[in-house]
C-alpha positions in Angstrom: -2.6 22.4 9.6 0.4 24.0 10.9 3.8 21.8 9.8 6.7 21.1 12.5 9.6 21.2 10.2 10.4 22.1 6.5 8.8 19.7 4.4 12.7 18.8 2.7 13.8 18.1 6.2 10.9 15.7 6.9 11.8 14.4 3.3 15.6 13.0 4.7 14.7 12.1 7.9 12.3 9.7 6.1 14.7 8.1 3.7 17.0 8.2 6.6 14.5 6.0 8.8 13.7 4.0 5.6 17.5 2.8 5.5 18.2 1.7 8.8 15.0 -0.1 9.0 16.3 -1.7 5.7 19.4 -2.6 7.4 17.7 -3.9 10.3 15.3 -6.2 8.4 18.2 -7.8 6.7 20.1 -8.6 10.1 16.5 -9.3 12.0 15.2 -12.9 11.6 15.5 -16.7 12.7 19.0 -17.0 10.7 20.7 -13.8 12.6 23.1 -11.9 9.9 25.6 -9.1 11.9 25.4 -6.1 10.2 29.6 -6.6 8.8 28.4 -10.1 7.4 25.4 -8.1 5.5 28.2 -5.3 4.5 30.5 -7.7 3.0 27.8 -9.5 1.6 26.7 -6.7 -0.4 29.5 -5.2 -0.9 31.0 -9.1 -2.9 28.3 -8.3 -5.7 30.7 -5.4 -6.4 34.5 -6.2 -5.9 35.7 -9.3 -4.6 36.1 -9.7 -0.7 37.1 -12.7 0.8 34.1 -14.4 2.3 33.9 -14.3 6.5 30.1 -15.2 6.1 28.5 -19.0 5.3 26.7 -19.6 2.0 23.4 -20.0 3.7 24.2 -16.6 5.0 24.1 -15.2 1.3 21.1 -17.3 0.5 19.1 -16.0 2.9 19.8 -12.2 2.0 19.7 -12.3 -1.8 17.2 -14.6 -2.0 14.8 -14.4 1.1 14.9 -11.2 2.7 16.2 -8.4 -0.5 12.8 -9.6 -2.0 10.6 -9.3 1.3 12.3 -5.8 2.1 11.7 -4.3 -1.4 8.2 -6.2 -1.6 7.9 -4.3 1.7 8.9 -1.2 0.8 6.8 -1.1 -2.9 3.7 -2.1 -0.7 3.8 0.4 1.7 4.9 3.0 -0.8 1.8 2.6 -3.3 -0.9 2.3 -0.4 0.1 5.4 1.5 0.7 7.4 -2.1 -2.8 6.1 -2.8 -4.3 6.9 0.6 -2.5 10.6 0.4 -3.9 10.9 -3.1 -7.7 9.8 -2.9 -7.5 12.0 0.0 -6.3 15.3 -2.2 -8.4 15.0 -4.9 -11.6 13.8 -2.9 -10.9 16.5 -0.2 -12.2 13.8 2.3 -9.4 13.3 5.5 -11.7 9.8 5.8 -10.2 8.2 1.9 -8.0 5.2 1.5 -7.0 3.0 -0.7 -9.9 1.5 -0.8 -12.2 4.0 -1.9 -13.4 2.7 -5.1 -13.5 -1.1 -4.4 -9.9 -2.0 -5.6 -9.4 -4.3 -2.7 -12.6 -6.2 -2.4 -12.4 -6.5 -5.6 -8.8 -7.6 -5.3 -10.0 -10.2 -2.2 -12.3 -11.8 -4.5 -10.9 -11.9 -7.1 -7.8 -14.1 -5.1 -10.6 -16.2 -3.3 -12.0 -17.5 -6.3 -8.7 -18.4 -7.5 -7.9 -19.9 -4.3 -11.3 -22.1 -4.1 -10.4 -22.9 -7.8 -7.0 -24.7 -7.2 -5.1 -21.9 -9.0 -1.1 -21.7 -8.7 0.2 -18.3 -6.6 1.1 -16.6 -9.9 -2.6 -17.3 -11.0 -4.0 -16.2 -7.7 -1.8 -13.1 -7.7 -2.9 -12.1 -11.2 -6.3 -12.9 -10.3 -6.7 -10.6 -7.8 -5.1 -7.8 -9.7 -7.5 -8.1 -12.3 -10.6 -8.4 -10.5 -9.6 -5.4 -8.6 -9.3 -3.2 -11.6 -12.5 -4.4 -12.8 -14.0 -3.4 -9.5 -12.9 0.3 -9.8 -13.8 0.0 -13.5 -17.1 -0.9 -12.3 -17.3 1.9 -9.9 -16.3 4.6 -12.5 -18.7 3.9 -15.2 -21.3 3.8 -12.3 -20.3 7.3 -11.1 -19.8 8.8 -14.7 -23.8 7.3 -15.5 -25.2 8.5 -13.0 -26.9 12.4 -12.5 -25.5 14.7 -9.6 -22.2 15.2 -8.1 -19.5 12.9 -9.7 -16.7 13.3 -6.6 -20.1 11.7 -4.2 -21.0 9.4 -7.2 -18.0 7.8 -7.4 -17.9 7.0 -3.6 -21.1 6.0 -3.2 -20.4 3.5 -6.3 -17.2 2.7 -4.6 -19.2 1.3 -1.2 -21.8 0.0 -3.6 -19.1 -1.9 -5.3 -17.0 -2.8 -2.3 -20.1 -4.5 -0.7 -20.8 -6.8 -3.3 -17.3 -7.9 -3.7 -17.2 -8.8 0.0 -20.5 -10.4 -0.2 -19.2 -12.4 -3.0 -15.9 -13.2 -1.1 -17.9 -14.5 1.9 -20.2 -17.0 -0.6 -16.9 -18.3 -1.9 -15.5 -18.9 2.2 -18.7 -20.7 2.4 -18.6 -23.0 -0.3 -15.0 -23.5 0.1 -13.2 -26.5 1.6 -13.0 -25.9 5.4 -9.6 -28.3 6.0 -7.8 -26.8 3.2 -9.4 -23.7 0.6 -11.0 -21.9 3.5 -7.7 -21.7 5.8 -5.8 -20.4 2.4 -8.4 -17.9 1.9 -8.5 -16.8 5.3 -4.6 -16.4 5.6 -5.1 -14.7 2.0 -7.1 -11.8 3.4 -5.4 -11.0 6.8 -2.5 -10.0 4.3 1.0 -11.1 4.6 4.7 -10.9 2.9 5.8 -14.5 3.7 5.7 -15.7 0.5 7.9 -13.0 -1.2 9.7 -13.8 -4.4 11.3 -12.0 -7.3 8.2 -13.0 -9.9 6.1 -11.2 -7.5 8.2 -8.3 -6.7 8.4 -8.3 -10.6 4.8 -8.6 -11.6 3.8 -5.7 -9.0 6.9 -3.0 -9.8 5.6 -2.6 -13.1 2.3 -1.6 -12.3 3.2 0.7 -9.4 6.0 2.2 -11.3 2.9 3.5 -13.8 1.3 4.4 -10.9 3.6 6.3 -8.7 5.5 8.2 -11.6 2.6 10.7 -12.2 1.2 10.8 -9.1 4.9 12.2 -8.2 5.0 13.9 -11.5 2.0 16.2 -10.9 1.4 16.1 -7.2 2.0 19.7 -7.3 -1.7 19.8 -9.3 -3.8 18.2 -6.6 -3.2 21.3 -4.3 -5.1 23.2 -6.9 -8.0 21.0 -6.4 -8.2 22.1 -2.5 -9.1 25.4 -3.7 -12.3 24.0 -5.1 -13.3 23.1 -8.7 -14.2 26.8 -10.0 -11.1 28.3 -8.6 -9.4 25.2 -10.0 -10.6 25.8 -13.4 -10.1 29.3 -13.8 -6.4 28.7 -13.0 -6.9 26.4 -16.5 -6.9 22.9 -14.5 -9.2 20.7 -16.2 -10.7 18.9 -12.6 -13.0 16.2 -14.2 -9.5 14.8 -16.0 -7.1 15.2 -13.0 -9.5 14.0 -10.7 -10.2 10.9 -13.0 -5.9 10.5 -13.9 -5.3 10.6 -10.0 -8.2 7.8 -9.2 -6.8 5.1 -11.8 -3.1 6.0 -10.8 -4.2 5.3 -7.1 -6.5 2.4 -8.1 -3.5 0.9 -10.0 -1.6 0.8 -6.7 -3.5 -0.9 -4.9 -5.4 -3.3 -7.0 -1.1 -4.4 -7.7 -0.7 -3.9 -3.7 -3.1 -6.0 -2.5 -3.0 -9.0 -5.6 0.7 -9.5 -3.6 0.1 -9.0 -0.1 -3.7 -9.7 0.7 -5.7 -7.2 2.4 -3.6 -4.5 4.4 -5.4 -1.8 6.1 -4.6 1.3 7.5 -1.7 2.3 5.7 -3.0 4.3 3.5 -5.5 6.4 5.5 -3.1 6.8 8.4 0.3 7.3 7.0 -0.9 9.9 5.0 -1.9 11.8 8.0 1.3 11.0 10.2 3.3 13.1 7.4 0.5 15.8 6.8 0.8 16.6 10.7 5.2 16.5 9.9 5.6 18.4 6.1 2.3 20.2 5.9 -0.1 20.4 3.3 1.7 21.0 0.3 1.5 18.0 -2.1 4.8 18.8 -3.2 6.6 17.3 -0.3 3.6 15.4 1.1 3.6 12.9 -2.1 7.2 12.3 -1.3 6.9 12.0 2.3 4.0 9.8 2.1 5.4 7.4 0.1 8.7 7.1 2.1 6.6 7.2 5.4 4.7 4.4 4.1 7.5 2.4 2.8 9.4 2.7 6.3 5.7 2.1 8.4 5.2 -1.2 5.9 9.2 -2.4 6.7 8.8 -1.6 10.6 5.2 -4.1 10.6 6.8 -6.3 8.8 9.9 -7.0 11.0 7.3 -7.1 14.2 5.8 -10.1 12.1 8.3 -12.0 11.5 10.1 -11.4 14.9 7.5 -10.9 17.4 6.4 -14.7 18.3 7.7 -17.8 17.0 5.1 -18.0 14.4 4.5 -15.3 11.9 1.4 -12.5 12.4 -0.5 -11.5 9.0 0.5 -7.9 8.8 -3.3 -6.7 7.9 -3.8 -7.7 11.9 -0.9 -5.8 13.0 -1.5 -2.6 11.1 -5.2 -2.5 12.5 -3.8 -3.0 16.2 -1.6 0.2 15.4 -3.3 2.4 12.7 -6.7 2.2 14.8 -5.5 3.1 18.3 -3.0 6.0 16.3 -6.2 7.3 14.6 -8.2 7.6 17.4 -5.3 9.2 19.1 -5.5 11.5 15.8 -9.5 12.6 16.2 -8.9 13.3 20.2 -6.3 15.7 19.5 -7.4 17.8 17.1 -11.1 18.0 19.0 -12.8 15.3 16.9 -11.3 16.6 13.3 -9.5 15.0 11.2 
């Protein structure tokens, strides 16, 4: 695929987009904040300023929106570094985040703890850790079994996947229809409403240890399009990068989802949005995935929570626009990804 601009260009106009969305998402919302108010706001952390804003002015951007926004930002980061990176080392343009079962593991995992009674923190950590079991699951299933381990582990992965919805639907079924199964339901159409600083805590760390060597060795995964023998005899060992870049990937989502429910899309179509800008070449693709993403994750968000009077789950909004741009995707390249 033939790049429109240099892939360091793409790179700033990216974080450049990223910004002014940021800006905009503090000033966008029922309490209207101008963008001077937001300025000085910021700006009185630093050196004193005499205040020309209201107190419930600086509530609502320290303690409501800087959490959504970064929440925002880290979720739409790790999914579309995911997406770009199952896709690199699977060579398959059809990969996403949820290859290897990390987010029907992730749903269950937050549905039990929902029908349960569990606290948010509880359901969050829940559905972390069920989702890392999942993929867990799905690896020792591929490494077992005889043949080809790259169509092993995705066969495991829909194996996997499938059970983990099946065992999300049994637990909407014997949940409580006037209160558990609404929760649940709002759970997995995926949404940012309930940001706060213990959950923007509890998933940094985890995508921090994700997305460090994923950006660290990016440049490696190119190798890997040159197929496995050509890989090796360049002194790559496949089965180990291939394995390093699944859990890294795996570990960003399973923390993704456990804070935002289920959020499609992202990852498989961001990725390709940026491919089609920078090129092929991981080294600026990593980076301009994970920017894109971060600025496609903000610009969702503010349609939420702007659009009609009542909030829209994100996971709907991102399959009214990532499916329609996908299609748009296969028609113009002639049915290819």
């Amino acid at each position: 695929m033939k790049k429109r601009f240099s892939g360091t260009k793409v790179i700033w106009l990216l974080a450049l987009m990223l910004a002014a969305a940021a800006v905009c998402s503090f000033c966008l919302g029922r309490f209207s904040v101008s963008p001077r108010q937001l300025f000085g706001i910021l700006l009185s952390r630093i050196i004193y300023i005499e205040p020309f804003w209201t107190g419930t002015m600086e509530v609502v951007v320290f303690n409501i929106r800087l959490p959504r926004i970064l929440l925002a930002c880290l979720v739409g980061c790790s999914l579309s570094a995911a997406g770009a990176a199952y896709q690199g080392v699977f060579q398959n343009p059809m990969a996403s985040p949820d290859l290897l079962g990390a987010s029907s593991g992730a749903a269950f995992g937050a549905a039990l703890a929902i029908l349960l009674g569990a606290s948010s923190a509880i359901i969050t950590l829940s559905a972390f850790l069920s989702g890392i079991v999942s993929v867990a699951l799905v690896l020792l299933i591929g490494q077992r079994a005889p043949g080809k381990k790259v169509v092993n582990l995705i066969l495991a992965g829909i194996m996997v996947s499938s059970i983990a919805s099946a065992a999300t639907s049994f637990v909407k079924l014997v949940a409580d229809p006037s209160n558990q199964l609404p929760a649940i339901t709002y759970w997995l159409m995926g949404s940012l409403s309930g940001a706060k600083r213990g959950e923007l805590l509890f998933a940094a760390i985890p995508m921090a240890i994700g997305l460090i060597p994923l950006f660290a060795f990016r440049w490696r995964i190119n190798i890997l399009s040159l197929g496995d023998d050509e890989a090796r005899s360049m002194g790559v060992n496949v089965n180990m990068l291939r394995t390093a870049a699944a859990l890294c990937a795996t570990l960003l989502t399973a923390a993704s989802v456990s804070v935002s429910g289920m959020i499609g899309w992202v990852g498989l179509v961001m990725p390709h949005i940026c491919r089609r800008l920078a090129g092929n070449d991981y080294r600026f693709l990593m980076p301009a995935s994970m920017l894109g993403g971060a600025f496609f994750m903000l610009l969702i968000d503010n349609i939420s929570r702007n659009l009609l009077s009542t909030e829209i789950p994100i996971g709907i909004l991102t399959a009214f626009i990532g499916a329609p741009f996908f299609i748009y995707l296969i028609l113009r390249r002639g049915g290819r990804i």
